[in-house]
Every structure is written in C-alpha cells, then in structure tokens.
C-alpha positions as CSV (number, residue, x, y, z in Angstrom):
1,X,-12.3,-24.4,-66.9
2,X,-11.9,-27.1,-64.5
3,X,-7.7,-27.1,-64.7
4,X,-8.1,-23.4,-63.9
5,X,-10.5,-24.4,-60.9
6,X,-8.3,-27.1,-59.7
7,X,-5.2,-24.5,-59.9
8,X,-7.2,-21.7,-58.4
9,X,-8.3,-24.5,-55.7
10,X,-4.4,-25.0,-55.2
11,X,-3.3,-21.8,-54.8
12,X,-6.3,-21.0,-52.0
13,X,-5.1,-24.3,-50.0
14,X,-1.6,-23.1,-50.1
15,X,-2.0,-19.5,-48.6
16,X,-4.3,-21.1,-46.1
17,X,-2.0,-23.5,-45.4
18,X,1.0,-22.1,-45.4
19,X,3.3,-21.3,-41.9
20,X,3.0,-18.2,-40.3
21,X,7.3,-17.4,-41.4
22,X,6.1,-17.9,-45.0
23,X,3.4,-14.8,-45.1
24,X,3.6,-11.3,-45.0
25,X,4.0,-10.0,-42.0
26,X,1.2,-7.4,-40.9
27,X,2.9,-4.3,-39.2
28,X,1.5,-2.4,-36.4
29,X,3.2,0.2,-34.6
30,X,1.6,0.3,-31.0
31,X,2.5,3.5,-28.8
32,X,3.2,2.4,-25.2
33,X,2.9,5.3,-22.2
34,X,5.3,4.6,-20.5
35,X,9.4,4.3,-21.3
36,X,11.2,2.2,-19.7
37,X,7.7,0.4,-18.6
38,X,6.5,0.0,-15.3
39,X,5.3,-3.7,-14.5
40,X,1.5,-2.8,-15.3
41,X,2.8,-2.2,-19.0
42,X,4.6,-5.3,-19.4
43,X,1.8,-7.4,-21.8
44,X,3.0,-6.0,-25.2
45,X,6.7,-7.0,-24.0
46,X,5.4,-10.3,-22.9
47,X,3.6,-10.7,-26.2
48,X,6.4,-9.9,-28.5
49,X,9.0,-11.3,-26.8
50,X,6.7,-15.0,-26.6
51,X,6.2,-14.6,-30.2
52,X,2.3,-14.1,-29.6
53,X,2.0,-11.0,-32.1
54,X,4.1,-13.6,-34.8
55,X,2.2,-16.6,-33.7
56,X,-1.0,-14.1,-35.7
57,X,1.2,-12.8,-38.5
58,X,2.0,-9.4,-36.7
59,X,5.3,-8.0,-36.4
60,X,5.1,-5.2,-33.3
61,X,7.1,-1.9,-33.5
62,X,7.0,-0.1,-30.3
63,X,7.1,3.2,-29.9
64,X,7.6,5.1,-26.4
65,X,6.0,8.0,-24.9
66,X,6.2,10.3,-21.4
67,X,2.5,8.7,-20.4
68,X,-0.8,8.2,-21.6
69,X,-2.2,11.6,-22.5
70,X,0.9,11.9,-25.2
71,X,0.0,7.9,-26.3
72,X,-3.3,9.2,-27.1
73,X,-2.7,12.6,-29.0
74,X,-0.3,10.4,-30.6
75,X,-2.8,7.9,-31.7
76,X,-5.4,11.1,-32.8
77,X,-2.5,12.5,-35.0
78,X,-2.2,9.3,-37.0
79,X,0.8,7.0,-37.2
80,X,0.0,4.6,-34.2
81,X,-2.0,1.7,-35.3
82,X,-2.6,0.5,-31.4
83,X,-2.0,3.0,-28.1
84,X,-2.0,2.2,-24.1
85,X,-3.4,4.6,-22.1
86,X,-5.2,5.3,-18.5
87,X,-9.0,5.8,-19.5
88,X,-9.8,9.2,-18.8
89,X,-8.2,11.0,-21.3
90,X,-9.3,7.8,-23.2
91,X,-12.6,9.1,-22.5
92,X,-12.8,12.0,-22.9
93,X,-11.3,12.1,-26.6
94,X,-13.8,9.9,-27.8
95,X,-16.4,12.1,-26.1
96,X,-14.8,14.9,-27.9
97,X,-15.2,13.1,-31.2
98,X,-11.6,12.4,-31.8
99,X,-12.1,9.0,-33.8
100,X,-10.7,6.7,-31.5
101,X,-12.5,3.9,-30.0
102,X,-11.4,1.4,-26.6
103,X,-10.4,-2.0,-27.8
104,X,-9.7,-3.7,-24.7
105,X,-7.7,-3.5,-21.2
106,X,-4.1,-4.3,-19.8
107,X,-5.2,-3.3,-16.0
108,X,-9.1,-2.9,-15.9
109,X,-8.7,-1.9,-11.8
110,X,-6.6,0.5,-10.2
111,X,-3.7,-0.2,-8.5
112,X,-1.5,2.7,-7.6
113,X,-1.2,4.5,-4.1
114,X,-0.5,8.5,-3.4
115,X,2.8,8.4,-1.4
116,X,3.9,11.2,0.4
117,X,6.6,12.7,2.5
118,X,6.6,11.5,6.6
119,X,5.6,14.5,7.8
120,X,2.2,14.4,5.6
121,X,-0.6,12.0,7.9
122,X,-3.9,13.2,6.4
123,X,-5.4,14.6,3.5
124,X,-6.0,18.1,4.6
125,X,-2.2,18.2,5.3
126,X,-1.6,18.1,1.6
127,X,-2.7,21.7,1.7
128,X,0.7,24.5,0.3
129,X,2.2,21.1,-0.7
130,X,4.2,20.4,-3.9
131,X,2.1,17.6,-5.8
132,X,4.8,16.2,-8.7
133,X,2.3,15.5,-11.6
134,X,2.9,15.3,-15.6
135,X,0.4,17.6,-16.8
136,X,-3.5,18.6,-16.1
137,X,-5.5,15.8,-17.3
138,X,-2.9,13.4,-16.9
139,X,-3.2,10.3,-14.6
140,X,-1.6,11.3,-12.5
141,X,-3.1,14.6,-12.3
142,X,-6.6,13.3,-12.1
143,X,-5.8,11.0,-9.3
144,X,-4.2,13.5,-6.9
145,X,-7.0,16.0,-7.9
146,X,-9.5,12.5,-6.7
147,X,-7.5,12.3,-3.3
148,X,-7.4,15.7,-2.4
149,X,-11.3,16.0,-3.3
150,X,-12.2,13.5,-0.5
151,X,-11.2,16.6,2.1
152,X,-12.4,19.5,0.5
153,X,-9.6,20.6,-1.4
154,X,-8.7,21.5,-4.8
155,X,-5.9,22.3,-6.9
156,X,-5.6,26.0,-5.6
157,X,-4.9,24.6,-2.9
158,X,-1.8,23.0,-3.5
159,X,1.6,23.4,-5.5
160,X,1.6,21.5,-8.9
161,X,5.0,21.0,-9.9
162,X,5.8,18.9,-13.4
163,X,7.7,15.5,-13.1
164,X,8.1,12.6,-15.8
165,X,6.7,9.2,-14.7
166,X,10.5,8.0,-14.4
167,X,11.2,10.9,-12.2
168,X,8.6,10.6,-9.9
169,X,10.6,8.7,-7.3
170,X,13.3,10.4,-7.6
171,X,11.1,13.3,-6.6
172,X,10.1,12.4,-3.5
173,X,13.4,10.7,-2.7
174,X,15.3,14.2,-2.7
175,X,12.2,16.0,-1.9
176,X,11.4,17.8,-5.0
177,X,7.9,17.1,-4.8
178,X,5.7,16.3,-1.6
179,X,3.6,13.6,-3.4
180,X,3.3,11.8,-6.4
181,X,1.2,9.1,-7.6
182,X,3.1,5.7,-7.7
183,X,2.5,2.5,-9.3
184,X,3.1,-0.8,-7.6
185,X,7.1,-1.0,-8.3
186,X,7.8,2.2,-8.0
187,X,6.1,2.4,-4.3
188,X,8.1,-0.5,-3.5
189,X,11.3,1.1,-4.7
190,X,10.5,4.5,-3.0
191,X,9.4,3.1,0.7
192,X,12.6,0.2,0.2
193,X,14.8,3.9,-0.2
194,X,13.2,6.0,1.5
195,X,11.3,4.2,4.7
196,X,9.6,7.2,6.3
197,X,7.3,8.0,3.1
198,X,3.9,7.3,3.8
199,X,0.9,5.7,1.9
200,X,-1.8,8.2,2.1
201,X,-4.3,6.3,0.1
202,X,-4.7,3.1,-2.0
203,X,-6.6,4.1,-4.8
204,X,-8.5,1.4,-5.5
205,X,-10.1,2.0,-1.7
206,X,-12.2,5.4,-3.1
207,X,-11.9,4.5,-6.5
208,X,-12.9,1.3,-7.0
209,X,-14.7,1.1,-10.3
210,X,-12.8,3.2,-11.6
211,X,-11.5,2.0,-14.9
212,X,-7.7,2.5,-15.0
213,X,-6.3,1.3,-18.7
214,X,-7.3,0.9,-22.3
215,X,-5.8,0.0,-25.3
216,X,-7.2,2.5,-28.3
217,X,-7.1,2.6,-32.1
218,X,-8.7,4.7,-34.4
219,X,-12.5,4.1,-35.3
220,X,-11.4,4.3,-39.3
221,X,-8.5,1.7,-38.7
222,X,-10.5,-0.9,-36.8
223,X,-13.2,0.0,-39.4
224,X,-10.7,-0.8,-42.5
225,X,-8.5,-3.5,-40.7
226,X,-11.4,-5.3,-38.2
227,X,-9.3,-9.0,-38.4
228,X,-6.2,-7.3,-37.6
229,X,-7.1,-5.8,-34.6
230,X,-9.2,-9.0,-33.9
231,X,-5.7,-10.6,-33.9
232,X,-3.6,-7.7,-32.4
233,X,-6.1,-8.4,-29.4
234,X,-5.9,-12.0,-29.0
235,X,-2.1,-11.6,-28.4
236,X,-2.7,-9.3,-25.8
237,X,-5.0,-11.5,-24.4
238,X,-2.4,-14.4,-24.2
239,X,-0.1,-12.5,-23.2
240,X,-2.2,-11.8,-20.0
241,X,-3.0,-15.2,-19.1
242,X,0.7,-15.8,-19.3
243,X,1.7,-13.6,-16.6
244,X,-1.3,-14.9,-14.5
245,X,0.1,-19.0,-15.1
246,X,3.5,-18.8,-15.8
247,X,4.9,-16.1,-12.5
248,X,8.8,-16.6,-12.7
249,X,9.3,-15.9,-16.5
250,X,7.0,-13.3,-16.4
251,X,9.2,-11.7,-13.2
252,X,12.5,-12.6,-15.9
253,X,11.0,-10.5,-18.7
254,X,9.5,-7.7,-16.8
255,X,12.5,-7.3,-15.1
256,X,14.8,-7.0,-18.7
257,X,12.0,-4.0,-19.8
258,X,11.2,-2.4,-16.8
259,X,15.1,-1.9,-16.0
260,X,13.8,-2.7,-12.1
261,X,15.6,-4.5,-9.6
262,X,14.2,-8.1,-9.7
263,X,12.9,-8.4,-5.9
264,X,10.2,-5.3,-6.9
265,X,9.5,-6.8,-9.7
266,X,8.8,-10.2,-8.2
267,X,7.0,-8.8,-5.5
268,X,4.5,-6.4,-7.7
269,X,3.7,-9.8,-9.6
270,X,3.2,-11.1,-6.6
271,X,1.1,-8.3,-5.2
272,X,-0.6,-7.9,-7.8
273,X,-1.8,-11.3,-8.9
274,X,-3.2,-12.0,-4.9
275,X,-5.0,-8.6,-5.3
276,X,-6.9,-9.2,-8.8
277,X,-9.8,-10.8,-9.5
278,X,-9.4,-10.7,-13.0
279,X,-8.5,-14.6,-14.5
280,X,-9.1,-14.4,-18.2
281,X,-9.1,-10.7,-20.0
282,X,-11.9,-9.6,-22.4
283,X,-12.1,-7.9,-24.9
284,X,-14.7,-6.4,-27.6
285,X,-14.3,-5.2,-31.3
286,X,-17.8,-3.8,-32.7
C-alpha cells in the first residue's frame, strides 16, 4: 500500500513538474476578424509568435475571417474555441441567446475615424453619398449609421455600397465609396495616398464609452474547459503589456502580419499608446 502511494506520489510530482515541451499540447483554434490584421488585432500574433500561448501549454491555430460579424457566426456554429470581434454584434448574440459569453478585450476604447472624400466638410453633406460598409450590423455599419445619426440622418438617406475591410482604402482611394470607416493604419495609409481626404469624425469624440472589442467563446466550452480559457486569457493579457513596454518589437511583428509599411505601423503604435489610458488589461471568467 505504501509502495503504491509512494509511486502514485511519483508519478503526480512528475506531471507537475514536468516542462511545458514534455506535455500535451492543448489546441485552440481562435477565429480572428480581420485577414491580413490591422495593428488593433495584433495581440494573438504577438502572443504566439512570443511563445505566450506555449509558455501555458497552448498551441494557437488561427483562423481568418472578412470581420467580426462572420468571427462570431463562426464561433455560434461551433469549431472556434476563441473569436475577436467588435462588441455589438458581440452583444446582441448573447442577448439573442446564442451561447456565447465575453471573455475579455484586445481594444476596450474606440479608435477609428470616418474619412471621407475632400469635397464632404459636414455631416449633413453625407447625404446621396456612397458609404463603403461590409454588411448591416457590421462595425462598420453601425458606426457610419452613429455618425450620420448626430445630423438627422439615416440610412435612406445615403448609398450603402459593400466593401471588405482590406478594400476599404482602396475605396476611397479610386473613389468607389465616399466614406468608410478606418482604423488607425489604414487612415494613415489613405491620407499619406490620398492628402485631400478628410477626417469627418474621431469616434471616440461621440462615442466615448463605447465598447469597441471582445474576445468570445461559447458559454458550454468555458463551462467544460474553465482553466483553459483561464490560460488562453492570461496570454492575451501578456501579450498586451508587451506591446505597451516593449514598442520596437512590437512595430517588427505587427509589421510582418499586418503586411503594412513599417512607418504606419510605427506611428499607430505610437498613436495609439499616447492616446490610451489602458496600462494593464483585465479580464473576467465567471
């Protein structure tokens, strides 16, 4: 009795013990929104590339999607263990019932502007204009309808006309749409092109506690699986206070994923690190 103690004893010191190479490696596949990523994205990259998933025994498949609203019917179908998304649709699903629950954040504020073609000054001028979106409920659909709000106006009032995240500068560069809805890099990119566009509005200037992004997993999974996502989470988290301490990697990485030149990537680190408040991110498992 005691030999089979001692052995059993053994055994439980070992597994505890042993390095992270030696276990099993717990797989998650973790949908991101946005291919390639913009610069908001980038924690996952950060965290897989710095070895922060294998540092807690994960091993992170990614897989890409044309924004959040496809990230989250993803994650409702099944087959996504961990999504990105903005927070409405977010919202909304769980409102609906849909069995997924908000872990955590990679960009609690927002950060995006409208641009818009030269000619465009106010808000009422969007009116008959051709506003690139993804789809209704999107983001960026959400946002314009936000804008366009502050002056009376709806979406009969304007021209929606579909565009991918990646095509959204593109878009305004040749004119295809009149507005779109642009994330830090990708304003950079477009005004550095195109000088005449104009910022309309800052987002975070109307919007200001609005919640813009949320990891999500299913309520049954988190349920089941409560210290993996404990752990998925915690590598997220590090991976956040690395691009807050450690700038000029952060710009090297960002700038192999993203596929951006390096000067917009630099300088949406460095715009957005002045602008937030946020030091250390949070997060909450119940």
């Amino acid at each position: 009795m005691k030999k089979t103690f001692l052995i059993l004893a053994l055994i439980t010191i070992w597994i505890w013990g042993a390095p992270v190479e030696a276990q099993t490696k717990r797989k998650v596949v973790f949908g991101v929104p946005v291919t390639p990523p913009n610069v908001v994205h980038i924690p996952p990259y950060i965290a897989k590339e710095l070895g922060f998933f294998t540092e807690n025994n994960i091993e992170a498949e990614f897989v890409t999607f044309e924004g959040g609203t496809q990230t989250l019917r993803g994650s409702v179908a099944g087959g996504l263990d961990i999504t990105g998304t903005s927070s409405d649709p977010a919202i909304i699903a769980a409102a609906r019932g849909a069995g997924t629950k908000v872990l955590g954040t990679y960009s609690h504020k927002l950060s995006q502007s409208m641009l818009v073609q030269g000619d465009i000054k106010s808000c009422k001028e969007l009116k008959g204009r051709k506003i690139g979106i993804q789809e209704v409920g999107a983001f960026n659909e959400v946002m314009s309808r936000a804008v366009m709000a502050t002056c009376g106006l709806t979406p009969k009032d304007v021209q929606y006309v579909p565009v991918s995240t990646k095509g959204r500068v593109p878009g305004l560069l040749t004119s295809q749409i009149d507005t779109a809805i642009l994330h830090v890099d990708q304003a950079i990119v477009a005004k550095k092109k195109k000088p005449e566009l104009n910022i309309l509005v800052n987002l975070w200037e109307p919007l200001p506690k609005w919640l813009y992004a949320a990891y999500i997993a299913p309520e049954k999974e988190i349920a089941s699986n409560r210290q993996l996502y404990v752990d998925i989470m915690v590598a997220l988290i590090k991976a956040n206070r690395f691009i807050y301490n450690n700038k000029t990697k952060t710009v090297e990485i960002a700038t192999k994923y993203t596929q951006q030149d390096s000067d917009a990537v630099a300088s949406t680190n460095k715009w957005s690190w002045v602008r937030s408040k946020l030091k250390k991110n949070r997060a909450t498992i119940s």
